[in-house]
GUMI-780827 format. One record per residue: x, y, z of N, C-alpha, C in turn; residue number from 1. Coordinates in steps of 0.2 Angstrom, whole numbers, m for minus. Example, Ala and Ser with C-alpha at 12.3 -4.5 7.8 and 13.67 -1.06 7.14 Angstrom:
REM residues 2
66 / m28 / 39 / 62 / m22 / 39 / 66 / m16 / 39 / 1 $
64 / m11 / 35 / 68 / m5 / 36 / 64 / 0 / 39 / 2 $
This chain:
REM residues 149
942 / 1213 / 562 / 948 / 1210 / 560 / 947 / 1208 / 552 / 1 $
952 / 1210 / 548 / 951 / 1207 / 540 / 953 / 1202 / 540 / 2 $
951 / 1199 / 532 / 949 / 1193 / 531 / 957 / 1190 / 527 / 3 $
958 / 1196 / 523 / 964 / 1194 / 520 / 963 / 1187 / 516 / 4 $
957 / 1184 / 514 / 957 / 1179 / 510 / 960 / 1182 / 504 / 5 $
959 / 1187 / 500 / 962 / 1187 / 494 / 970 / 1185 / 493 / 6 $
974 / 1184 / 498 / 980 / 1184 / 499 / 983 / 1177 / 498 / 7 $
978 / 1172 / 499 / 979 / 1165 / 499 / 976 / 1162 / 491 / 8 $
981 / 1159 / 490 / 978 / 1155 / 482 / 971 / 1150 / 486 / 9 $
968 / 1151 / 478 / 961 / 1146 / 478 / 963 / 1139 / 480 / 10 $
959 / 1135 / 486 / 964 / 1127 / 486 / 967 / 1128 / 493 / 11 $
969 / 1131 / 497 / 970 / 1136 / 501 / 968 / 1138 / 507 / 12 $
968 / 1135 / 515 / 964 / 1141 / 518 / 970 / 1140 / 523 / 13 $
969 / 1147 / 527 / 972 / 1147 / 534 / 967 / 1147 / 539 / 14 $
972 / 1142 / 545 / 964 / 1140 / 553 / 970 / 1141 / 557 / 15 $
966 / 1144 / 560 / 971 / 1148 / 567 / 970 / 1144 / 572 / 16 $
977 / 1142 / 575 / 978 / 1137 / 581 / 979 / 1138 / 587 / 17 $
974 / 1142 / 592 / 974 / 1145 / 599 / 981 / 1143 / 603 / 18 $
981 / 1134 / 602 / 986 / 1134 / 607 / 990 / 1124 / 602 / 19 $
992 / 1128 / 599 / 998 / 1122 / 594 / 999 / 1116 / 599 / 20 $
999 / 1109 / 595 / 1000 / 1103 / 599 / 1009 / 1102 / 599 / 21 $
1011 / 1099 / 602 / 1019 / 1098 / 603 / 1018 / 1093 / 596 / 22 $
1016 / 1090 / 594 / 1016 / 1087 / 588 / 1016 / 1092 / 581 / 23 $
1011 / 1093 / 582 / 1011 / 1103 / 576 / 1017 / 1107 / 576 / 24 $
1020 / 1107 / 582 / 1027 / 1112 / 583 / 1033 / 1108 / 580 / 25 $
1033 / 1101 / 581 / 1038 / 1095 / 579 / 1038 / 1094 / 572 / 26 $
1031 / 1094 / 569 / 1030 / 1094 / 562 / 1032 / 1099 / 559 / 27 $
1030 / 1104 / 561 / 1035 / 1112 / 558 / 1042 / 1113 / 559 / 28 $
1044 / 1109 / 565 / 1053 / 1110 / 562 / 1055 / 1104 / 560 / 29 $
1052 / 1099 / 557 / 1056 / 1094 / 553 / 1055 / 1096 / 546 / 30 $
1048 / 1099 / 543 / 1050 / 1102 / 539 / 1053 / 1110 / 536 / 31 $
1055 / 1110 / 543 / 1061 / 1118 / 542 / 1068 / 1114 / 541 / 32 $
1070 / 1107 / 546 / 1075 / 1103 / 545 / 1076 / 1101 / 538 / 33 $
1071 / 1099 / 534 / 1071 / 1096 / 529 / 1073 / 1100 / 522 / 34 $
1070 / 1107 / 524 / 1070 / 1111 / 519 / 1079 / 1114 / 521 / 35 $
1080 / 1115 / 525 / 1088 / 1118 / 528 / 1092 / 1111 / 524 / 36 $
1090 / 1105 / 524 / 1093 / 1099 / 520 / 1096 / 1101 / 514 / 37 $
1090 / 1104 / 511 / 1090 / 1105 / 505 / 1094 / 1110 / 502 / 38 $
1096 / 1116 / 505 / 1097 / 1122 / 507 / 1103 / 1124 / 509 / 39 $
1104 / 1121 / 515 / 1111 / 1122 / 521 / 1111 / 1120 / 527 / 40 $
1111 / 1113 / 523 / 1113 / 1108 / 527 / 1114 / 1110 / 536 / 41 $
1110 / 1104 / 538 / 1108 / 1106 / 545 / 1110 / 1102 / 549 / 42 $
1113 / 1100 / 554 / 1114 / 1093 / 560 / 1113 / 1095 / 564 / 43 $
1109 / 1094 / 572 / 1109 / 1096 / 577 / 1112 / 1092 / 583 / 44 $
1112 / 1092 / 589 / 1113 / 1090 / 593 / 1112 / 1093 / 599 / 45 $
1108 / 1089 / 602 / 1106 / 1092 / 609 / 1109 / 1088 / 615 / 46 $
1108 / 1094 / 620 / 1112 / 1089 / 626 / 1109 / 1093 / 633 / 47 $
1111 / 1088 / 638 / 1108 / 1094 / 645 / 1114 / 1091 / 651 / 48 $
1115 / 1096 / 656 / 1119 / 1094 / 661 / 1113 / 1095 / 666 / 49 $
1114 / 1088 / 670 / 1108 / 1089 / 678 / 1112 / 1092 / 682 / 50 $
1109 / 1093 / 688 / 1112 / 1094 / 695 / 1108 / 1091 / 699 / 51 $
1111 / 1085 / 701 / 1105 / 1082 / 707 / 1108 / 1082 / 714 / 52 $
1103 / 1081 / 717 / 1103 / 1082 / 725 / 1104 / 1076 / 728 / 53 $
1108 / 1077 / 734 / 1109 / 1070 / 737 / 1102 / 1063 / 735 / 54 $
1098 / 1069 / 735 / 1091 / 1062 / 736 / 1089 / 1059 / 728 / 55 $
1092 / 1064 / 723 / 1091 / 1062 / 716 / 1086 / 1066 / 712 / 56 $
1084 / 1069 / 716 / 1079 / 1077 / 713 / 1085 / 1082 / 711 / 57 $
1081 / 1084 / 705 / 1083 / 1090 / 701 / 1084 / 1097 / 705 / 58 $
1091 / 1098 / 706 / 1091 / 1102 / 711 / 1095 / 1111 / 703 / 59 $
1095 / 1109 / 698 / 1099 / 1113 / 693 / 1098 / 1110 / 687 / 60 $
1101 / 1115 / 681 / 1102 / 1112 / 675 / 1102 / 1117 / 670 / 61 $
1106 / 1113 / 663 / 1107 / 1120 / 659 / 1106 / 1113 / 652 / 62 $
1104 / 1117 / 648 / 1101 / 1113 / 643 / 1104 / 1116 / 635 / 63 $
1105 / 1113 / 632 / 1108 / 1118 / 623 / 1107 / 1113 / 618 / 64 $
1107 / 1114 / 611 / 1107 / 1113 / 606 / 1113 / 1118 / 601 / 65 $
1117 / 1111 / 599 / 1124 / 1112 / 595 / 1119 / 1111 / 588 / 66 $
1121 / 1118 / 583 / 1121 / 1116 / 577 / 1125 / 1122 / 573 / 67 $
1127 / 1121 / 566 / 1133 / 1126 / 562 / 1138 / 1128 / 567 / 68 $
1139 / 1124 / 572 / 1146 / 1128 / 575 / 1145 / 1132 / 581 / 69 $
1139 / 1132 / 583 / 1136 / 1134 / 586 / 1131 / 1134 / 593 / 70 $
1133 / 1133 / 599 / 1130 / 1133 / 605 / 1124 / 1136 / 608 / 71 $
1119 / 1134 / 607 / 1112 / 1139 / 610 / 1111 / 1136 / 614 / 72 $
1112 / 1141 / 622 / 1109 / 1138 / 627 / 1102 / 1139 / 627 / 73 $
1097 / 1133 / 627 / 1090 / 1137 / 630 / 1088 / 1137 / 637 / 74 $
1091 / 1133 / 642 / 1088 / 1134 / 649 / 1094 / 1134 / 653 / 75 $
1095 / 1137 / 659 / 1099 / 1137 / 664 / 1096 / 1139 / 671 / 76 $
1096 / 1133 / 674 / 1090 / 1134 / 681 / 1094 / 1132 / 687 / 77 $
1092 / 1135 / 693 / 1096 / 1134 / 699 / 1091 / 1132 / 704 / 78 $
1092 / 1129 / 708 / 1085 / 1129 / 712 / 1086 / 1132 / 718 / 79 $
1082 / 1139 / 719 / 1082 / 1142 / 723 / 1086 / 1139 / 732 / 80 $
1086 / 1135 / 732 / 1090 / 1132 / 739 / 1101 / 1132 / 738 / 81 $
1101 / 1131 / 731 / 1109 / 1132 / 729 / 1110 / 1135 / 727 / 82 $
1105 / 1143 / 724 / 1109 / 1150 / 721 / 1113 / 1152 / 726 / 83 $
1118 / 1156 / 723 / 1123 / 1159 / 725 / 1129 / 1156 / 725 / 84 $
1129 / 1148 / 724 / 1134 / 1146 / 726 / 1140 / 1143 / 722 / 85 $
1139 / 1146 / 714 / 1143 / 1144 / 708 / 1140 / 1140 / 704 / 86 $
1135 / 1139 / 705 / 1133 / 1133 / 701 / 1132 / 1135 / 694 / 87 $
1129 / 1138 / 694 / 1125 / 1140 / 688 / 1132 / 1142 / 683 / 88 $
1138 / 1145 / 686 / 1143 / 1147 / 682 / 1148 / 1139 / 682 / 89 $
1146 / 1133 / 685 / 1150 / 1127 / 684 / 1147 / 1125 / 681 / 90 $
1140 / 1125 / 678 / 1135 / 1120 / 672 / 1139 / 1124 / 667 / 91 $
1139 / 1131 / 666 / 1138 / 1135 / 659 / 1145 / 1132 / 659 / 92 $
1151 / 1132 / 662 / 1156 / 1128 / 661 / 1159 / 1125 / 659 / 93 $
1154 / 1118 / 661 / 1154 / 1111 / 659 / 1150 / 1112 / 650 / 94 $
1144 / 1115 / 650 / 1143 / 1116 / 645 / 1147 / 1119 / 638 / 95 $
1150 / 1123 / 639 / 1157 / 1127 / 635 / 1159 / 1121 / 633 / 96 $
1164 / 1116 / 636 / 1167 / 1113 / 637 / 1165 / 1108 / 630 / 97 $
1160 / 1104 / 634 / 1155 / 1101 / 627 / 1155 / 1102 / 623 / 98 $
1154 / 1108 / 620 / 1152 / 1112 / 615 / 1156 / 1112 / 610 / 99 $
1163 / 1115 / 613 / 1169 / 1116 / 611 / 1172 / 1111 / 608 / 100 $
1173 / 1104 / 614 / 1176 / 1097 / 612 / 1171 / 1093 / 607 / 101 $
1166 / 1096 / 605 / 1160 / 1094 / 597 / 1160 / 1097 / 593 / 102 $
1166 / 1103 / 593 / 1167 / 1106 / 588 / 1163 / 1116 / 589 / 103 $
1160 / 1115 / 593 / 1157 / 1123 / 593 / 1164 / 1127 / 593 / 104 $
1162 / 1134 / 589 / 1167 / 1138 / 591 / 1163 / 1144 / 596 / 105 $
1158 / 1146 / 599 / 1155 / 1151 / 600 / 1147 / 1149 / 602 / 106 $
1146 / 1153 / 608 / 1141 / 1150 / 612 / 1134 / 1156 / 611 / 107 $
1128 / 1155 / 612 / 1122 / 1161 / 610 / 1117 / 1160 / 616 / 108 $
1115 / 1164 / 618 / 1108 / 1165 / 623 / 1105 / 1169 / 621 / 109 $
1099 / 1170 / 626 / 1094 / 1176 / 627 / 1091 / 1176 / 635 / 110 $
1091 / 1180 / 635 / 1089 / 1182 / 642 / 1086 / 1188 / 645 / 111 $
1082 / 1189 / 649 / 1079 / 1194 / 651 / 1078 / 1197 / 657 / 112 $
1084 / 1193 / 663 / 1083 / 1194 / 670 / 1090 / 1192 / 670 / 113 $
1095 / 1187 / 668 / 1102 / 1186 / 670 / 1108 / 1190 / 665 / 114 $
1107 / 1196 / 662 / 1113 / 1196 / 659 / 1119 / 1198 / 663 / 115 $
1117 / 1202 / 667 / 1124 / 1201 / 673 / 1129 / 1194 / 674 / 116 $
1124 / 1190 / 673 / 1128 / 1183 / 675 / 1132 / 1180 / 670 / 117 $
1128 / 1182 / 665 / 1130 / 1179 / 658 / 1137 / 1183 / 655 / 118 $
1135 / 1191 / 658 / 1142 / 1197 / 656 / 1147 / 1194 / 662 / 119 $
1148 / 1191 / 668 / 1153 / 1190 / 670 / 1157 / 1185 / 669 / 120 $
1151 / 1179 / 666 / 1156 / 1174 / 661 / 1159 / 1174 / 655 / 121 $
1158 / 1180 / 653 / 1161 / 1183 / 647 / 1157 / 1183 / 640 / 122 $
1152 / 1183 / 641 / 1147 / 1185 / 636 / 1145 / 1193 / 633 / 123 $
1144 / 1192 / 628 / 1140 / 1201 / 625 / 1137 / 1202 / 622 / 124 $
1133 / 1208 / 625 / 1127 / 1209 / 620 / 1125 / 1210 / 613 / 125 $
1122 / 1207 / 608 / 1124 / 1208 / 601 / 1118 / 1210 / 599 / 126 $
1111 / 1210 / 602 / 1105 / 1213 / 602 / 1098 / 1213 / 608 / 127 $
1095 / 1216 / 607 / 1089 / 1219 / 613 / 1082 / 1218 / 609 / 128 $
1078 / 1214 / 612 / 1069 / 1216 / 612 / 1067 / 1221 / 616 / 129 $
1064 / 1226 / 615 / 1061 / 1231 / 622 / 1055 / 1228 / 621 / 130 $
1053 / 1231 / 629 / 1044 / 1226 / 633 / 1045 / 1219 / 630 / 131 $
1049 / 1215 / 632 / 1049 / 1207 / 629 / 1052 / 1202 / 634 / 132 $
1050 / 1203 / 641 / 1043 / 1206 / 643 / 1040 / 1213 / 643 / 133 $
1033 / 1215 / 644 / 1032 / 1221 / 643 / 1037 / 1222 / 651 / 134 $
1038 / 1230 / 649 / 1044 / 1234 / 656 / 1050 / 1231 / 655 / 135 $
1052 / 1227 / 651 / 1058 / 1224 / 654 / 1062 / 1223 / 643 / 136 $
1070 / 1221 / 644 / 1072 / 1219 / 636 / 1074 / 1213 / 638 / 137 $
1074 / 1211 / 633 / 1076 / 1203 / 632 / 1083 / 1205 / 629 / 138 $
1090 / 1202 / 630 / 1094 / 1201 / 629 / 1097 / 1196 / 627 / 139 $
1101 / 1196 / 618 / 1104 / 1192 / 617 / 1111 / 1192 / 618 / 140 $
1114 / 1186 / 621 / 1122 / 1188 / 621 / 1123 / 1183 / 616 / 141 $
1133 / 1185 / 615 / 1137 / 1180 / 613 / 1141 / 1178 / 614 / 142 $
1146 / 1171 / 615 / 1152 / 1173 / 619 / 1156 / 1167 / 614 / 143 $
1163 / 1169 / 610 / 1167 / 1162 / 608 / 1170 / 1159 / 611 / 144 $
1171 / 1153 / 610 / 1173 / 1148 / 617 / 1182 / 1150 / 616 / 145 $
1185 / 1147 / 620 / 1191 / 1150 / 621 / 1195 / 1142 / 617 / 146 $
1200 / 1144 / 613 / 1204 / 1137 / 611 / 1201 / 1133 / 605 / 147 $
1195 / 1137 / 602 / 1192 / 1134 / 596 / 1194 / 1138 / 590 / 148 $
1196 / 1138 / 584 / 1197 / 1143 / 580 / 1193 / 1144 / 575 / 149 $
């Protein structure tokens, strides 16, 4: 492996971090926040819808982050005892819905096993990773919310 030291100014080193702490990830986006501040202007807001079971256990959920106008879903999970039954498409739903009455106009994912689910809500592909997993593409959709302008 090279050393690529010459690439770094005197004052300088790079140390490679096998497995980054939640704290080191946290400090890297407050100073990509900070610097976005200075830049273009940044707010986020995050939110999640649960789906609990009669007994109070996490039986679902869909998770996002609103920021520029914008909806990223990063999680939507169904717990294998309630697939099949709507669910997942009445989170994504209620999800929209949030999004939309906070101002989003237009919702984003990625996904690598549900784009079917995601193309029947009305979603579209707008880019691909091939092998991300290897054999398999990562797909991003995007879908505008309906009634935002």
């Amino acid at each position: 492996m090279q050393d690529h030291a010459d690439d770094i100014p005197d004052g300088l080193r790079v140390v490679m971090d096998p497995d980054p702490s939640p704290d080191l990830r946290a400090t890297l986006g407050r100073h990509i926040n900070e610097f976005h501040a200075r830049t273009v202007p940044f707010q986020s807001e995050r939110f999640a819808f649960r789906l609990l079971d009669s007994a109070g256990e996490l039986a679902g959920g869909v998770s996002g982050v609103m920021a520029w106008g914008w909806l990223f879903i990063d999680a939507v999970w169904i717990g294998d005892a309630w697939r099949g039954r709507g669910l997942g498409r009445a989170l994504m739903v209620r999800a929209e819905a949030h999004a939309a009455a906070r101002g989003c106009h237009a919702v984003w994912l990625d996904t690598f096993q549900a784009r079917g689910f995601y193309e029947a809500l009305g979603y579209a592909v707008f880019g691909e990773l091939e092998d991300y997993p290897p054999g398999q593409k990562r797909f991003f959709l995007r879908k505008r919310l309906v009634g935002v302008a």
